[in-house]
C-alpha positions as semicolon CSV with decimal commas, in nm:
position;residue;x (nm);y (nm);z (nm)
1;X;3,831;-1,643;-5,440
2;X;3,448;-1,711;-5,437
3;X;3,458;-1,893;-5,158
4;X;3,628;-1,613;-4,989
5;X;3,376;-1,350;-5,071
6;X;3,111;-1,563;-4,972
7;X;3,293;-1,562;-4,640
8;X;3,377;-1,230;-4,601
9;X;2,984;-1,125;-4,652
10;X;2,865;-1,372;-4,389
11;X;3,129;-1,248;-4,170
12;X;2,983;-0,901;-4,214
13;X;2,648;-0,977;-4,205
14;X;2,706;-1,146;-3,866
15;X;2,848;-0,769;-3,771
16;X;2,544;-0,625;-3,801
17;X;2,303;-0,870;-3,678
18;X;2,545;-0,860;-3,392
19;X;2,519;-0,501;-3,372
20;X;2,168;-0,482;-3,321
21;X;2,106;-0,798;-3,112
22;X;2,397;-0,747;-2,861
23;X;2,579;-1,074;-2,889
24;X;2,743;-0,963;-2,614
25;X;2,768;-1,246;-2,407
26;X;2,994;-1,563;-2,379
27;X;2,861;-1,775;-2,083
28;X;2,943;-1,854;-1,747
29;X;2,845;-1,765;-1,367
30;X;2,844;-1,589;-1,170
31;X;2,712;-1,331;-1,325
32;X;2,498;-0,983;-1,294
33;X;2,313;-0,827;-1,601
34;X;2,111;-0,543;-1,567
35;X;1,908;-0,187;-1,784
36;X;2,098;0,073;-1,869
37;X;2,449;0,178;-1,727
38;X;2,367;0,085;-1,372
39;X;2,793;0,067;-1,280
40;X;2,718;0,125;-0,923
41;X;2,421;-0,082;-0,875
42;X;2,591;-0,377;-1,045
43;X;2,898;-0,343;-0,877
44;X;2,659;-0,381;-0,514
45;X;2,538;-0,669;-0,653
46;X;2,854;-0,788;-0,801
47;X;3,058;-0,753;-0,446
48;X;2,694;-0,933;-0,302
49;X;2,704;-1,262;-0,505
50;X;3,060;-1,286;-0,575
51;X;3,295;-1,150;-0,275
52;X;3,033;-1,262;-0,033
53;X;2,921;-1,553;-0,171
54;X;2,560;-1,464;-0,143
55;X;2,254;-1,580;-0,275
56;X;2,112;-1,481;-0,636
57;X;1,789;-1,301;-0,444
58;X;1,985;-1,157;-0,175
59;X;2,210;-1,021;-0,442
60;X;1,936;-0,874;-0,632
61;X;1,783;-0,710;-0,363
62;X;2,137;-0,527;-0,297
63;X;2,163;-0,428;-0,651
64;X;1,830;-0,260;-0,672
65;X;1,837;-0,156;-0,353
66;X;2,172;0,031;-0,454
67;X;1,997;0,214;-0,760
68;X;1,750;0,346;-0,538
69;X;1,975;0,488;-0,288
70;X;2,173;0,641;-0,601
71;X;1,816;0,759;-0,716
72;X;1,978;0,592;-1,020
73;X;1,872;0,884;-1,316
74;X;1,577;1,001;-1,082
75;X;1,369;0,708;-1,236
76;X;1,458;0,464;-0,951
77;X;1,400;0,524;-0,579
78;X;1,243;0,831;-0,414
79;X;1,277;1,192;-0,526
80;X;1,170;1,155;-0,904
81;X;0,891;1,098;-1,133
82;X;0,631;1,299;-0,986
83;X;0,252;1,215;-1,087
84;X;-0,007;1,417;-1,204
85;X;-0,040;1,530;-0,831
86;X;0,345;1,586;-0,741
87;X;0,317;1,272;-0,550
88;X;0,663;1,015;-0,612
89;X;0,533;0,674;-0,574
90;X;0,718;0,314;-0,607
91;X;0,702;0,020;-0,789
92;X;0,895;-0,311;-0,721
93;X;0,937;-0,668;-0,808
94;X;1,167;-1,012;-0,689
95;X;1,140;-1,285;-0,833
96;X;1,343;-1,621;-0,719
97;X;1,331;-1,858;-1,042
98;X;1,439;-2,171;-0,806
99;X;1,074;-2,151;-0,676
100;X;0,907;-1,932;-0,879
101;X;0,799;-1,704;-0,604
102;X;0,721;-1,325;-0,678
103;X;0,671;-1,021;-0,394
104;X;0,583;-0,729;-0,576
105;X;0,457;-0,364;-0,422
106;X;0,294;-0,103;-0,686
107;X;0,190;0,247;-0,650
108;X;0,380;0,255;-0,284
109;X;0,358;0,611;-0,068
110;X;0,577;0,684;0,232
111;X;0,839;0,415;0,208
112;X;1,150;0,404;-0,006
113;X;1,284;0,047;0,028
114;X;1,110;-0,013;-0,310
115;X;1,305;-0,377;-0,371
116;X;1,319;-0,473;0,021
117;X;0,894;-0,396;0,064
118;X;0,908;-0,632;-0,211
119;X;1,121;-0,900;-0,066
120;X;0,902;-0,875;0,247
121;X;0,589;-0,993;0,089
122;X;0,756;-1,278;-0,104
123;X;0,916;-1,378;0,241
124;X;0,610;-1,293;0,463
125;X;0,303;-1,343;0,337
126;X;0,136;-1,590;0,062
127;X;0,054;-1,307;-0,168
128;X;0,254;-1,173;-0,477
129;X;0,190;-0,837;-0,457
130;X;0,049;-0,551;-0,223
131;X;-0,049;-0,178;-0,348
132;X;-0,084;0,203;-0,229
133;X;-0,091;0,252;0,085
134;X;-0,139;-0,043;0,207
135;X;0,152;-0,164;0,099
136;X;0,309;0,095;0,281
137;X;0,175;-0,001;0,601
138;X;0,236;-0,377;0,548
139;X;0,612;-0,252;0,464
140;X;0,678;-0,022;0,766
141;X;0,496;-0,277;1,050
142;X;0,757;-0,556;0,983
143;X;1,068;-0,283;1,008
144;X;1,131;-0,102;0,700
145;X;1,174;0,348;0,764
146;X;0,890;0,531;0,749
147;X;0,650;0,718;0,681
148;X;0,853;0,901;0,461
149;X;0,764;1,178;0,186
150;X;0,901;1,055;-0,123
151;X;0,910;1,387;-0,305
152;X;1,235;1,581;-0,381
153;X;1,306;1,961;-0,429
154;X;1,392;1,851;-0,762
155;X;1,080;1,628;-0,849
156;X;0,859;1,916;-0,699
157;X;1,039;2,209;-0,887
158;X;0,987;1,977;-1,228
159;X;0,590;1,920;-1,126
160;X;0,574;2,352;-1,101
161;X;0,725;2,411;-1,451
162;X;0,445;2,113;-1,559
163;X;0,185;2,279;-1,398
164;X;0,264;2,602;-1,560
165;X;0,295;2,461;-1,898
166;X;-0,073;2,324;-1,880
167;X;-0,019;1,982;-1,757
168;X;0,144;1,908;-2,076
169;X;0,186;1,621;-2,224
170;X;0,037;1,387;-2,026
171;X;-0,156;1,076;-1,995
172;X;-0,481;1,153;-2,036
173;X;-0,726;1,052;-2,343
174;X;-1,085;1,134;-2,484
175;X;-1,144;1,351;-2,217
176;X;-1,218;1,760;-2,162
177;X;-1,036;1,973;-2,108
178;X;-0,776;1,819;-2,402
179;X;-0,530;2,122;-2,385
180;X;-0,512;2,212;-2,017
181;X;-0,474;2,076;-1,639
182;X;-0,784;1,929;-1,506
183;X;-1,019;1,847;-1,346
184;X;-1,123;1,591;-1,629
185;X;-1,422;1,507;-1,726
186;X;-1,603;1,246;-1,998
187;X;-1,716;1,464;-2,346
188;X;-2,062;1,480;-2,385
189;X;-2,046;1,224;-2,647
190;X;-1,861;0,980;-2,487
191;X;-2,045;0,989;-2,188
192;X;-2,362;0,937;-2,428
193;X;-2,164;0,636;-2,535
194;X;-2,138;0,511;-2,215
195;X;-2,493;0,571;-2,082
196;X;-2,655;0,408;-2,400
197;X;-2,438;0,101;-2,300
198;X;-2,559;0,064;-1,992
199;X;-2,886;0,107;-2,103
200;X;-2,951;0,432;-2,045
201;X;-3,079;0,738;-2,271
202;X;-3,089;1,077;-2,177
203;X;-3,286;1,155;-2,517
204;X;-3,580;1,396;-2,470
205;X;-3,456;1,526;-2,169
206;X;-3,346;1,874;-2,300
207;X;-3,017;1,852;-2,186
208;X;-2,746;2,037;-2,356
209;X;-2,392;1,927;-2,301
210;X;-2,235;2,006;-1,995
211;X;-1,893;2,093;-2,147
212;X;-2,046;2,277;-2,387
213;X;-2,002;2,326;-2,788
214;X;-1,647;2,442;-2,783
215;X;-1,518;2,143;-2,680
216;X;-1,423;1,875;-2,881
217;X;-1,306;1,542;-2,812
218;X;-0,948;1,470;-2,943
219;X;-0,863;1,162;-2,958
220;X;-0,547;1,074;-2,886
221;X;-0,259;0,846;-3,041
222;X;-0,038;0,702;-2,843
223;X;0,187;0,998;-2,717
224;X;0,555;0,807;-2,768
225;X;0,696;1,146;-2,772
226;X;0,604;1,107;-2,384
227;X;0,820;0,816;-2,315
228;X;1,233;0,846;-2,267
229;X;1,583;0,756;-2,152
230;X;1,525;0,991;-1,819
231;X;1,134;0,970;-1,747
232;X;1,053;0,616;-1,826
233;X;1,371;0,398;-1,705
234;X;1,320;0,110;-1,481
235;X;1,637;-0,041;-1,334
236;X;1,583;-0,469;-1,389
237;X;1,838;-0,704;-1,289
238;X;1,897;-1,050;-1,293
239;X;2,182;-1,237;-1,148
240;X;2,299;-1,618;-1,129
241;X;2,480;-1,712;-0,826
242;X;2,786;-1,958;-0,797
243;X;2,518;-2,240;-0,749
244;X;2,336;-2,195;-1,092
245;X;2,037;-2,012;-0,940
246;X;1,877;-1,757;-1,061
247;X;1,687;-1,446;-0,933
248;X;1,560;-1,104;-1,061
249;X;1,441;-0,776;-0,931
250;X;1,290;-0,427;-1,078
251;X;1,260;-0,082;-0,917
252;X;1,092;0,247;-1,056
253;X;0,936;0,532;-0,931
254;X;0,713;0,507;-1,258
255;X;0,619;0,746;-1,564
256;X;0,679;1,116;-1,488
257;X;0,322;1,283;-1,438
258;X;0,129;0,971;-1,456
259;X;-0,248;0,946;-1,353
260;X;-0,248;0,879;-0,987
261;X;-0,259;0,505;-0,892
262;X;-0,092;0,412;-1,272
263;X;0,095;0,112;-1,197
264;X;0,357;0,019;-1,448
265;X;0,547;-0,305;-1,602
266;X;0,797;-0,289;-1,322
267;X;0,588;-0,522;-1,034
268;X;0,460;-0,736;-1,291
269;X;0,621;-1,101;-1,341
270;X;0,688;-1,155;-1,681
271;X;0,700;-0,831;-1,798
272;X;0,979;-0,633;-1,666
273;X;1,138;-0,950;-1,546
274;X;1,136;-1,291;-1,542
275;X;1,331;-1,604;-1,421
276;X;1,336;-1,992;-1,446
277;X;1,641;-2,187;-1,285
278;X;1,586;-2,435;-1,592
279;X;1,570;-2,201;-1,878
280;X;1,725;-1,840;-1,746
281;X;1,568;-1,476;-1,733
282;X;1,485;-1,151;-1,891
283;X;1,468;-0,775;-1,794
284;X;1,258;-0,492;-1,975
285;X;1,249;-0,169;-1,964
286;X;1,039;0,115;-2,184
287;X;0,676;0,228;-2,225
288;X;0,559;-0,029;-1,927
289;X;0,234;0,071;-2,031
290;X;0,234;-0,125;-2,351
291;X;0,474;-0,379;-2,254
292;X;0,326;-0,535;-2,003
293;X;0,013;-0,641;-2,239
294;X;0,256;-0,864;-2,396
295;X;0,444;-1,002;-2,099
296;X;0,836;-0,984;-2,324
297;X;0,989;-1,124;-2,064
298;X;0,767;-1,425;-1,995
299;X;0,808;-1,418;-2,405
300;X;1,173;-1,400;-2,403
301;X;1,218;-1,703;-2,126
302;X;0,947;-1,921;-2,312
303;X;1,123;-1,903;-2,634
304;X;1,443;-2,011;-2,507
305;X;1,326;-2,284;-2,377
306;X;1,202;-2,405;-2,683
307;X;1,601;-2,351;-2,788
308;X;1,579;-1,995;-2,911
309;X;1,905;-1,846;-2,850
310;X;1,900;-1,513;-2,660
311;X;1,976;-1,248;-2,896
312;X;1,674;-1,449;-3,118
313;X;1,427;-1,452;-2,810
314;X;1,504;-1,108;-2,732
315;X;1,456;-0,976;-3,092
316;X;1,143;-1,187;-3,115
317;X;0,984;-1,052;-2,776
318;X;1,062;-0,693;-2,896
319;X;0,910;-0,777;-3,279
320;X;0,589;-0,910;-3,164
321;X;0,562;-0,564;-2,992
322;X;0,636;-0,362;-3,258
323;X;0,391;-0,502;-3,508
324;X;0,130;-0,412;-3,307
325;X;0,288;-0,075;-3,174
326;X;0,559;0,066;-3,463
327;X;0,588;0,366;-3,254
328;X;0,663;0,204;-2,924
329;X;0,969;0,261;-2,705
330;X;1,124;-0,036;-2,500
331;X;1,394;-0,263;-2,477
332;X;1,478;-0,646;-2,330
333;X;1,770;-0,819;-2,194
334;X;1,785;-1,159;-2,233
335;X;2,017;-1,421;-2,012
336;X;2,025;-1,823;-2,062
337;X;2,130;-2,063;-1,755
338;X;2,438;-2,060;-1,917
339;X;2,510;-1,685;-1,867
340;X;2,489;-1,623;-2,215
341;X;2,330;-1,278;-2,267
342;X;2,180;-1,056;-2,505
343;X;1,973;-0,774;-2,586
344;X;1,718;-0,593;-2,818
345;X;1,544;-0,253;-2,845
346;X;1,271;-0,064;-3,049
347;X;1,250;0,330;-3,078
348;X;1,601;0,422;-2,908
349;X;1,946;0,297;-2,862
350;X;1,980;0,080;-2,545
351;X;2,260;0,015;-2,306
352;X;2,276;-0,269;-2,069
353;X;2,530;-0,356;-1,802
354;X;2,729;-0,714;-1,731
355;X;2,957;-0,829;-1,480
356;X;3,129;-1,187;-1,460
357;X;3,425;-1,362;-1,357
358;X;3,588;-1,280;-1,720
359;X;3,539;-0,920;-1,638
360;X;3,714;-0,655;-1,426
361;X;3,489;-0,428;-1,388
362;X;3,119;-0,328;-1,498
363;X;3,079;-0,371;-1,871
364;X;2,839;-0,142;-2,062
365;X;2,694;-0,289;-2,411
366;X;2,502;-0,104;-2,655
367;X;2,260;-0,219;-2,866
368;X;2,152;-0,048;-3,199
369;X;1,718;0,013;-3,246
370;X;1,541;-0,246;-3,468
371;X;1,363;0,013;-3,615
């Protein structure tokens, strides 16, 4: 009878670390994981690398390339997250984990092929990633639509009622005016800060502040209360083909009402995706800002190659940001070579999609906060 209860509270216990790591997965490939409840986008890549028998990049490229057609939750594609400017820009990643080669675009204008601009420098040129504008024009001289404006009645009508409401919240610390739209400037003693750095003093000169006295700094916390489901959502994918190989891709059109020129977590390699044909791959999503100074993904892939399992490297990647950041917001996938998958989160419940052979349709798994 001991021995039974003994069993029954591991069994239980295994319940709820199950819960909240998503042991989700039970192995084999094909197979297509991806961020949130992506159905459609998964299904594009689904039909890619299973009906057609395509590759795991190719595949990726039509998944993410399917989310931003579907302007998956106006996070993804053209027509959402306007910045501080009403200006949509794009961010995008591949990454093939046979050869380790990344194409990346950040901070796009004027074309909305996010994943396929990628694609074209990875294929194309011997760089990993290309930004603003010129990315655009790289993207549009070898064939991709447009110039194109990226905005959408919606994104512009959300920008307005922004506007009106002060520019608030929004990115912007230590600075003057705290409480209102710009244009920002340093406070007096910050700049003072910054002058007697480099050297210089403006003591004895008479000067009075330029802002004046009734402004005073504020520093900021980090505004978490910014970050959510439907302003901060990147879609990240990774898929293994019928040959074992492995690729991933990420698309976003970024934070709503970020500083112009903000680049995210989404183009960079190891951060909102990862993948190694030997080991397997990772997809993030959350408050890019802080994620990407810890690189989860790159995290997540190293650790199971030194035999983590994946709901243990994905719970790991996420604690390591969380000590650091308790009030953070993000989530990881994690998949092995084995198409084992799992997941973890920190600061909201997290839903991640699957599709494999064992499967008839899109699977959606949730997995409980850490927090």
């Amino acid at each position: 009878m001991a021995l039974s209860n003994v069993s029954l509270f591991f069994f239980l216990s295994m319940l709820t670390v199950s819960e909240l790591a998503g042991i989700y997965g039970s192995g084999g490939y094909p197979i297509v994981v991806s961020t949130w409840p992506f159905r459609e986008a998964v299904r594009a890549a689904w039909r890619s690398v299973n009906d057609h028998g395509s590759s795991a990049i190719d595949a990726v490229v039509e998944g993410c390339s399917a989310c931003e057609e579907l302007r998956c939750d106006g996070t993804v594609g053209p027509g959402g997250s306007p910045d501080e400017n009403g200006e949509t820009t794009l961010d995008a990643l591949v990454m093939d984990g046979t050869t380790m080669e990344v194409g990346a675009v950040a901070a796009m204008r004027y074309v909305k092929d996010g994943i396929k601009a990628a694609k074209l420098v990875m294929d194309y040129t011997e760089h990993t990633m290309l930004v603003g504008e010129k990315a655009s024009i790289f993207a549009i001289s070898m064939g991709l639509p447009g110039p194109t404006n990226l905005s959408s009645s919606e994104s512009i009508e959300k920008w307005v009622k922004w506007k009106e409401n002060n520019c608030q919240p929004n990115f912007r610390k230590n600075v003057v005016p705290a409480k209102s739209c710009g244009p920002y400037h340093l406070h007096y003693d910050s700049s003072s800060a910054l002058e007697r750095s480099c050297g210089l003093s403006s003591e004895g000169s008479g000067e009075r502040s330029l802002f004046g006295d009734e402004n005073h700094l504020q520093t900021l916390e980090h505004k978490s209360n910014i970050i959510s489901y439907h302003n901060h959502d990147t879609i990240s994918m990774a898929i293994i083909d019928k040959t074992g190989h492995i690729a991933v891709g990420t698309s976003t059109n970024g934070a709503t009402f970020k500083v112009p020129g903000r680049v995210g977590d989404g183009p960079i390699a190891g951060s909102a995706a990862y993948a190694d044909d030997e080991v397997g791959a990772c997809g993030a999503t959350g408050d890019g800002d802080i994620m990407m100074r810890f690189l989860p993904c790159y995290q997540v892939v190293e650790s199971m190659r030194q035999g983590m399992e994946p709901r243990h490297a994905a719970a790991d990647a996420i604690s390591r940001i969380a000590r650091k950041y308790p009030d953070f917001i993000g989530a990881v996938f994690a998949l092995n070579k084995n198409g084992v998958h799992a997941g973890a989160c920190h600061g909201w419940t997290y839903q991640y999609s699957v599709r494999n052979s064992s499967m008839n349709d899109v699977e959606v798994f949730s997995v409980a906060p850490s927090d």
